[in-house]
KEBATOR-32082 format. One line per 4 residues: number of its first residue (from 1); their letters; for each residue x, y, z of N, C-alpha, C. Coordinates in nm, 3 decimals, padded with zeros to 5 digits. Layout:
N
NUM	a	X Y Z X Y Z X Y Z ~ ...
This chain:
53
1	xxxx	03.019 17.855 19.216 03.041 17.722 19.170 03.136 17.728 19.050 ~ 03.208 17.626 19.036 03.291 17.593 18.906 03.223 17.535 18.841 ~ 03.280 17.596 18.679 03.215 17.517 18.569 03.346 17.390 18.585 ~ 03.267 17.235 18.535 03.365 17.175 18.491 03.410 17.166 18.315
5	xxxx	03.499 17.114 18.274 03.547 17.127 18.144 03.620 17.038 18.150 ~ 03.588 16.980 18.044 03.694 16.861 17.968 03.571 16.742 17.998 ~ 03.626 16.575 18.026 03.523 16.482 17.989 03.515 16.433 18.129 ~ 03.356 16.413 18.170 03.316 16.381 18.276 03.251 16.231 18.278
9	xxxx	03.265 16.129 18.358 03.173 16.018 18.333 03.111 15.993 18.442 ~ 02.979 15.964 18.416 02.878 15.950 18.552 02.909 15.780 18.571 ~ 02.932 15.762 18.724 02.996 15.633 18.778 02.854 15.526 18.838 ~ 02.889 15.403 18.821 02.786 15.377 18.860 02.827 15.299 19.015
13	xxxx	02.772 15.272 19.103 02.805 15.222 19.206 02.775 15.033 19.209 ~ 02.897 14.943 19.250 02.883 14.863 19.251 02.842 14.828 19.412 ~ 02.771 14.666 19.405 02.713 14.655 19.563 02.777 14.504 19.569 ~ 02.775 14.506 19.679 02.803 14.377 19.740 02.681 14.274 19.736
17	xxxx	02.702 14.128 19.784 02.560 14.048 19.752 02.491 14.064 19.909 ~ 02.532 14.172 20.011 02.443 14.244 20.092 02.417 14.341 20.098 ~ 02.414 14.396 19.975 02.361 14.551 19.951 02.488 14.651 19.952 ~ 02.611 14.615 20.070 02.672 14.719 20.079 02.762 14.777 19.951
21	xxxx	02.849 14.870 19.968 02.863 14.928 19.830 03.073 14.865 19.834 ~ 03.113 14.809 19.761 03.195 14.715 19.738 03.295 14.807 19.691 ~ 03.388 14.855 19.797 03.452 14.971 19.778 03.594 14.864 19.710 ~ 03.628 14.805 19.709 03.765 14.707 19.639 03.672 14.712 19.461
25	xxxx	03.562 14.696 19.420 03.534 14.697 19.297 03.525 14.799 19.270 ~ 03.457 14.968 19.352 03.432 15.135 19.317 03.572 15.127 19.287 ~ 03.724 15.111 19.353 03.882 15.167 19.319 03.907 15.085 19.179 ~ 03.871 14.922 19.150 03.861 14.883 18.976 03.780 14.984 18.898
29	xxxx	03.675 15.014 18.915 03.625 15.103 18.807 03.676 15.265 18.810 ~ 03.739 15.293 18.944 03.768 15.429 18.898 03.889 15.454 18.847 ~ 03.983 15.329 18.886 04.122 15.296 18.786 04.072 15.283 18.637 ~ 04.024 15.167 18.612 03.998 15.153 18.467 03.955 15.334 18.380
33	xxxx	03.838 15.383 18.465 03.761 15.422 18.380 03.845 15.622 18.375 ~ 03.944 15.617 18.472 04.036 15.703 18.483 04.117 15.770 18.345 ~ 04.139 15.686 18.256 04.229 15.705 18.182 04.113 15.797 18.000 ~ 04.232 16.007 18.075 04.119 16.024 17.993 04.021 16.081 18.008
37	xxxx	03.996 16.086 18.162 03.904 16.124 18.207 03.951 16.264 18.307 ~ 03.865 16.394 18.295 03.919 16.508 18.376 03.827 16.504 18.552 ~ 03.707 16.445 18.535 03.622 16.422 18.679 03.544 16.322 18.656 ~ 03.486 16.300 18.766 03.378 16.190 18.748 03.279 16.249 18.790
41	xxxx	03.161 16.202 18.810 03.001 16.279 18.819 02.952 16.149 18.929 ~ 02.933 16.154 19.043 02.901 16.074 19.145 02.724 16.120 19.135 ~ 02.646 15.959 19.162 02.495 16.002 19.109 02.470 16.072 19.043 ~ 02.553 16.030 18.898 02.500 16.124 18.752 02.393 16.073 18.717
45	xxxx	02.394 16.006 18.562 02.349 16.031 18.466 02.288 15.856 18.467 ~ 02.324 15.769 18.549 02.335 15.620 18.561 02.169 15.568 18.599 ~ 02.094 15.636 18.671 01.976 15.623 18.717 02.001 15.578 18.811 ~ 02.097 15.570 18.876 02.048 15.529 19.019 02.027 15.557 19.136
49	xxxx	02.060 15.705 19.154 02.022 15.768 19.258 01.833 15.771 19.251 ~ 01.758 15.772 19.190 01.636 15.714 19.210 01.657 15.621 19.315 ~ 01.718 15.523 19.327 01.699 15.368 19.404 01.738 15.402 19.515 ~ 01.869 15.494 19.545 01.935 15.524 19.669 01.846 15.561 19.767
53	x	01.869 15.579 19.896 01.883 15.663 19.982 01.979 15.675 20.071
């Protein structure tokens, strides 16, 4: 495995008002939150992989 290095941000997943996951708002937040950033952490640190399945 690779270590990562540099700054990571755990993403949170946005949903649609039927649950599904609102992939036109996930590409706004991973633009915005891009700048600056070396990776992102998919079901980090956000709590919500608890809720998932």
């Amino acid at each position: 495995m690779k270590k990562l290095y540099g700054t990571g941000v755990a993403l949170v997943t946005p949903f649609d008002g039927a649950g599904k996951i609102d992939f036109p708002a996930l590409k706004r937040v991973l633009i915005h939150t891009a700048k600056g950033v070396d990776y992102f952490v998919v079901m980090g640190t956000t709590g919500e992989s608890a809720t998932l399945t």
